[in-house]
C-alpha positions in Angstrom: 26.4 25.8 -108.7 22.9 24.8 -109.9 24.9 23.7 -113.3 27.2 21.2 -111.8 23.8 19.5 -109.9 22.1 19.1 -113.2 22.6 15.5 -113.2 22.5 14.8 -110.0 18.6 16.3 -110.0 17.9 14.3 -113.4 19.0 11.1 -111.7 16.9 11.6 -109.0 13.9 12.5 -110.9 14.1 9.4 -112.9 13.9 7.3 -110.2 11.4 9.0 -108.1 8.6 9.5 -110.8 9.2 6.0 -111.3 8.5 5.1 -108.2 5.4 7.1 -107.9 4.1 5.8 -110.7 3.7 2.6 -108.8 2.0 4.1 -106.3 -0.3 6.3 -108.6 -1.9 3.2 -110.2 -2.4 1.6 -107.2 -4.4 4.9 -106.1 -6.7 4.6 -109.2 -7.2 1.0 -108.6 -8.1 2.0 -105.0 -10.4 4.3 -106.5 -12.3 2.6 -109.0 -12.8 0.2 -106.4 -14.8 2.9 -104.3 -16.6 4.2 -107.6 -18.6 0.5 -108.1 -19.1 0.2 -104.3 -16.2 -2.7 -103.6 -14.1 -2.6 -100.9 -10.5 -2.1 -101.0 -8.3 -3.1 -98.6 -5.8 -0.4 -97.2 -3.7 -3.1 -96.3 -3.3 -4.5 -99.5 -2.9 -0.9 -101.2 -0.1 -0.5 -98.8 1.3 -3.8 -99.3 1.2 -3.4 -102.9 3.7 0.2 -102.8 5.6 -1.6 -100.7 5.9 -5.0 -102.9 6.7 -2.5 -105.5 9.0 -0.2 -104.2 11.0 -3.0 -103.1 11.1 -4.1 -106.4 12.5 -1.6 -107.6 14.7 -1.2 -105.0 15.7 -4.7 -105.5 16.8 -4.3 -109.0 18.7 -1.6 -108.5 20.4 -2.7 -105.2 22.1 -5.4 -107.7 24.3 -1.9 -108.7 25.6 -1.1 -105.4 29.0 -1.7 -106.6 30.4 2.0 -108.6 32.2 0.6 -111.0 34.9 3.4 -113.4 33.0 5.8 -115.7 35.9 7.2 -117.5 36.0 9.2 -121.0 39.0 7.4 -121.8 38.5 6.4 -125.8 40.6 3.6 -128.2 43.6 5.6 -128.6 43.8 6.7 -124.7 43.1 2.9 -124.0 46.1 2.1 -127.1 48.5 4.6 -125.1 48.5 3.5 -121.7 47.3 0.4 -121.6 48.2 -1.9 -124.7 51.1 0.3 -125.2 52.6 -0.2 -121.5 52.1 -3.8 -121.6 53.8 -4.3 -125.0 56.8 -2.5 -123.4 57.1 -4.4 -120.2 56.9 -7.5 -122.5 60.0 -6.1 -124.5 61.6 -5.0 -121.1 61.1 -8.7 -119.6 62.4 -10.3 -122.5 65.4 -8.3 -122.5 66.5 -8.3 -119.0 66.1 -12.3 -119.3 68.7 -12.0 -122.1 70.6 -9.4 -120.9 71.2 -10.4 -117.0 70.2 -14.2 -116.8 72.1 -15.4 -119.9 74.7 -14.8 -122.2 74.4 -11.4 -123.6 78.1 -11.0 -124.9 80.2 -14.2 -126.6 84.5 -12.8 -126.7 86.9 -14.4 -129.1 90.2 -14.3 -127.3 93.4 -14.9 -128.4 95.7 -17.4 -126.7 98.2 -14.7 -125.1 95.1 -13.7 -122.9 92.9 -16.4 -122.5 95.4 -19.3 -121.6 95.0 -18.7 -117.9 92.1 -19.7 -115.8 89.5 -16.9 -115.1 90.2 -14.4 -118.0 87.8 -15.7 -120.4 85.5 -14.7 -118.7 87.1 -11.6 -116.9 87.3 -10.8 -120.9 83.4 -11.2 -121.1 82.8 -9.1 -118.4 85.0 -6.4 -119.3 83.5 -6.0 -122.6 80.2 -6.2 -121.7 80.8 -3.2 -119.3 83.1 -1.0 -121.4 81.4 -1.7 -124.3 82.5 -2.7 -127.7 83.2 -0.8 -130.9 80.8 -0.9 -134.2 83.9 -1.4 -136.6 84.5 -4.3 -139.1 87.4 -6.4 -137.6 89.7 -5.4 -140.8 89.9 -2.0 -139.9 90.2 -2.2 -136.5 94.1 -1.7 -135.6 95.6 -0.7 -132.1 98.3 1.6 -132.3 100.1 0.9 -128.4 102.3 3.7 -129.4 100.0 6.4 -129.0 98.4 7.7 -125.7 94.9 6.5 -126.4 95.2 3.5 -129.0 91.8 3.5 -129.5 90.7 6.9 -129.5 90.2 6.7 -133.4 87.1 4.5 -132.8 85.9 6.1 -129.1 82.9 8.0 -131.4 81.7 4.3 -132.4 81.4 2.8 -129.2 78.8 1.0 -128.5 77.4 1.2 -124.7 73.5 0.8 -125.1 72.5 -2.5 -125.0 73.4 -2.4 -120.9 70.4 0.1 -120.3 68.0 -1.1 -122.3 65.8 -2.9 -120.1 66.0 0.1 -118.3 65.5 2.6 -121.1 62.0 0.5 -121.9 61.1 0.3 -118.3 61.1 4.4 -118.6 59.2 4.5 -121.8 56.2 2.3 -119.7 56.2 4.3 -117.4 56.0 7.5 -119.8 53.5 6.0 -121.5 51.0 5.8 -118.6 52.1 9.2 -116.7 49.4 11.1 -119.1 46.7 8.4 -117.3 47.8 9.4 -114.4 47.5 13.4 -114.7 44.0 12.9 -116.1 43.4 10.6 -112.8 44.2 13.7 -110.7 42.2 16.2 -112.8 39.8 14.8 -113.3 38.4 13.7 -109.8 36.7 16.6 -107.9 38.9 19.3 -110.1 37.6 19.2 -113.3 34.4 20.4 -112.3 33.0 17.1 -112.6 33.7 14.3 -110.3 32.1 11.0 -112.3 32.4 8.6 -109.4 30.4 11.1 -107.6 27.3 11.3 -109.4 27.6 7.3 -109.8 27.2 7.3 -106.0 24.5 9.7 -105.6 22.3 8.4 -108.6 23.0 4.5 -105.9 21.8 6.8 -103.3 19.0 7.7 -104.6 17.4 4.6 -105.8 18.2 2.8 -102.5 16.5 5.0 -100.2 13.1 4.8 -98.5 9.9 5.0 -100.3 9.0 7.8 -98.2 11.4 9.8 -99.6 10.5 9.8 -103.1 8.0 12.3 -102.8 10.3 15.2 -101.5 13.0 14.2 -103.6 10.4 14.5 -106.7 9.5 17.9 -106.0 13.4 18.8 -105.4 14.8 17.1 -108.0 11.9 19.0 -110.9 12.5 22.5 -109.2 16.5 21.9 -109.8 16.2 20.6 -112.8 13.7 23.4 -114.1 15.8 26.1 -112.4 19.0 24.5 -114.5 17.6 24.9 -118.0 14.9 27.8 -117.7 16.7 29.8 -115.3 16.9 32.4 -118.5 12.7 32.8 -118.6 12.8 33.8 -114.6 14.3 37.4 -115.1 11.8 40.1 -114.8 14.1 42.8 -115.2 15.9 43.4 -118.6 19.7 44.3 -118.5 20.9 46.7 -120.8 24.3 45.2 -121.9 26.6 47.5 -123.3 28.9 46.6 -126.7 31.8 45.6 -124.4 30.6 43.9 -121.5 29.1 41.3 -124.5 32.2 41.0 -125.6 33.6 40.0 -122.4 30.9 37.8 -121.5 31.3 35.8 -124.5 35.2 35.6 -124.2 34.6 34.9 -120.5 32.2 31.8 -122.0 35.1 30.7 -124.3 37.6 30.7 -121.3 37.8 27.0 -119.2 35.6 27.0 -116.5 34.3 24.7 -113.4 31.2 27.3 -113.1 30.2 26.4 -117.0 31.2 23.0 -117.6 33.9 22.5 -119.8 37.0 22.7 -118.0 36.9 19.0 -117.8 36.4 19.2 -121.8 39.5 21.2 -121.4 41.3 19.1 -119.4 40.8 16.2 -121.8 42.1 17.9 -124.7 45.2 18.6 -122.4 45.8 14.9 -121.5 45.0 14.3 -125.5 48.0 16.9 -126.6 50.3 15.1 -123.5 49.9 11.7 -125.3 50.8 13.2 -128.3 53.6 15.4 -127.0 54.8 11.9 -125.0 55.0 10.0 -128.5 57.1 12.6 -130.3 59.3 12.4 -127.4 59.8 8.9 -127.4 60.7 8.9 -131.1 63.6 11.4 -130.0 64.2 9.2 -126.5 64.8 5.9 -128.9 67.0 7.8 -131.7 69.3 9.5 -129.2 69.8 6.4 -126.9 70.7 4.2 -129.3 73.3 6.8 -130.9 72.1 7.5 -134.5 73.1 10.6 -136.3 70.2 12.9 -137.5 69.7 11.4 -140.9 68.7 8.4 -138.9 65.9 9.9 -137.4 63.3 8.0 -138.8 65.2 4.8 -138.5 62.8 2.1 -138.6 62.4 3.2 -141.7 65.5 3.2 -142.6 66.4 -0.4 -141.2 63.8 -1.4 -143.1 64.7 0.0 -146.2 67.9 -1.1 -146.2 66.9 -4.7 -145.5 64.5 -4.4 -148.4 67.5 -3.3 -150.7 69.6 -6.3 -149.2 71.9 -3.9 -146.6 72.3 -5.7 -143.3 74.0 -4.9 -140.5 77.3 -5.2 -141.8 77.5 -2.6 -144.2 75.1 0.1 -142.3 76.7 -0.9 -138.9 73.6 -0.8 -137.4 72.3 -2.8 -134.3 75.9 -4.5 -135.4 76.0 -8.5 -134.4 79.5 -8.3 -134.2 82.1 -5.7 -132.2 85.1 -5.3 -131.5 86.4 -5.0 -127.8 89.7 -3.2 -126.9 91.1 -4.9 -123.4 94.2 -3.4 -121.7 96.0 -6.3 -120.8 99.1 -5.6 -118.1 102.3 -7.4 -117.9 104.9 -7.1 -115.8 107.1 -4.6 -117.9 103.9 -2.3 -118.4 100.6 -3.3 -120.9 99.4 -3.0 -124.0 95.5 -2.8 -125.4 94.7 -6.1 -127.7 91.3 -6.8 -129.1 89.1 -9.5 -128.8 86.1 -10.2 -130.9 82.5 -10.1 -129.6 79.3 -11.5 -130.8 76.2 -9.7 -129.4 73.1 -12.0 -129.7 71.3 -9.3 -127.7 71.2 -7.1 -130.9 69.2 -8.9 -133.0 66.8 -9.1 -130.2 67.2 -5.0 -129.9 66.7 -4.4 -133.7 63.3 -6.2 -133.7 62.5 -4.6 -130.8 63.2 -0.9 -131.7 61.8 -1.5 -135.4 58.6 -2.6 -134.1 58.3 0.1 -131.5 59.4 3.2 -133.7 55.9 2.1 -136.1 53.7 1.7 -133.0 54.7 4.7 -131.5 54.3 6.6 -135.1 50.7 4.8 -135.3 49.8 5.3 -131.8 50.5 9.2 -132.2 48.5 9.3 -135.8 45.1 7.7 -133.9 45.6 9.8 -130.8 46.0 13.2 -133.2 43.0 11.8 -135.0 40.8 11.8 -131.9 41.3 15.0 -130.7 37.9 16.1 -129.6 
């Protein structure tokens, strides 16, 4: 429609009165020449347009290249950019931990570990099946029951494997909003930026004898955009109700009036906010807190202020407890073996640190809702 050339007309009428300009003055010089009797070459007025058009057209060749014009702002920038790198930096630093070097340490007693190999079968086994968040005093295997350890199976701890993963996911949930606005944004919003970049480039790199037509053009489309209202010659008698659904109609997102892509944005806004409150709930139910824990950085904070650590609130525990079915010839029995898990201290910075970025990235994102 004539709305969605508006700038494209402006752009072009910029550079074309510019242009004309040049060769305006160079026409009055001609002339005043005539007026005192001098002579005036036609050669050199011609030579003069063209040194200046070329001018021009030399200072704005030097923007050939379209560079992104986005509408992206600080907290659209925060969300998928700063925000996915800081979580690939967490996710690199804790698959280096987790699958190059020793997440898992075992204490094993002698009845087990005296043979070659099952220290670290022992490791490997309780890095898979996961340990248990119970202090070692309380942690008793009854081999006379069917499931010894099925006392402590709601205090197992499995997470640590998948979090490289987990924060791989969150990345890429963090920059899936960037992505939609790619996609609606170019040449279905109503407004295809990149587009008008190019066409404005055409315009001021064509031939200078050009500029005339695209004048004219460019000041009937632009007059026809914003007085098109002052052409009608015949008044409309609206009734009560078709105003009404004109101005609803005006309210509702269109291509035709511009502001679907002001629409759009305000979509992509409420999607970065929708994708924070979705990661707080990600992080508490993946790393297996109750719902009193639901603000848990917090939490862990508070209790580290109040001198709690892990061993009393049990969590991001340094320490766990590993049931390992060892068979014998006459059967098998389940004994423990203690575990140390370096890889949680590296979790509970991590997780801290993350819960307040996402809670700040979410407050500046709902703060610059257009």
């Amino acid at each position: 429609g004539k709305e969605r050339n508006c700038f494209g007309w402006t752009s072009q009428a910029v550079v074309s009165i510019l242009a004309i300009s040049w060769v305006q003055g160079e026409r009055k010089e001609e002339g005043a020449h005539r007026q005192r009797g001098e002579h005036f070459p036609q050669t050199h007025a011609r030579s003069s347009c063209s040194m200046a058009a070329a001018e021009i057209f030399d200072k704005f060749n030097k923007l050939q290249q379209v560079t992104y014009a986005g509408v992206e702002d600080f907290s659209d920038r925060l969300n998928f950019e700063v925000t996915v790198i800081l979580l690939l930096v967490c996710c690199t630093t804790v698959t280096l931990k987790t699958y190059v070097l020793s997440p898992v340490a075992c204490y094993i007693p002698n009845e087990v570990g005296a043979h070659s190999g099952q220290e670290q079968y022992v490791n490997n086994y309780c890095w898979t099946e996961g340990t248990f968040a119970v202090p070692i005093a309380e942690f008793h295997i009854d081999n006379s029951q069917p499931d010894p350890i099925g006392v402590y199976r709601d205090r197992r701890i499995v997470y640590y494997q998948w979090v490289p993963f987990v924060l791989g996911l969150q990345s890429l949930m963090f920059y899936l909003p960037r992505v939609l606005w790619g996609m609606m944004s170019y040449n279905r919003a109503g407004t295809d930026i990149g587009h008008i970049i190019r066409t404005a480039n055409d315009a001021v790199t064509a031939m200078a004898r050009s500029m005339q037509s695209w004048c004219s053009t460019s000041v009937e489309g632009w007059s026809s955009c914003f007085f098109s209202t002052t052409r009608s010659t015949v008044a409309v008698k609206l009734t009560t109700t078709e105003r009404l659904r004109g101005s609803f109609r005006r309210l509702l997102p269109s291509q035709r009036l511009g502001n679907w892509l002001i629409f759009t944005y305000f979509i992509i806004k409420m999607c970065y906010i929708g994708n924070a409150v979705g990661q707080l709930y990600l992080m508490h139910s993946f790393l297996g807190f109750n719902a009193s824990y639901f603000a848990f950085g917090a939490a862990v904070l508070q209790n580290l202020r109040h001198g709690r650590d892990w061993t009393q609130t049990m969590i991001f525990p340094r320490v766990g407890v590993c049931a390992v079915f060892y068979r014998a010839p006459a059967g098998g029995n389940y004994v423990y073996s203690q575990c140390t898990l370096p890889i949680n201290m590296i979790n509970e910075k991590i997780y801290i640190f993350l819960w307040f970025w996402v809670i700040t990235t979410a407050s500046l994102t709902a703060l610059s809702l257009p």
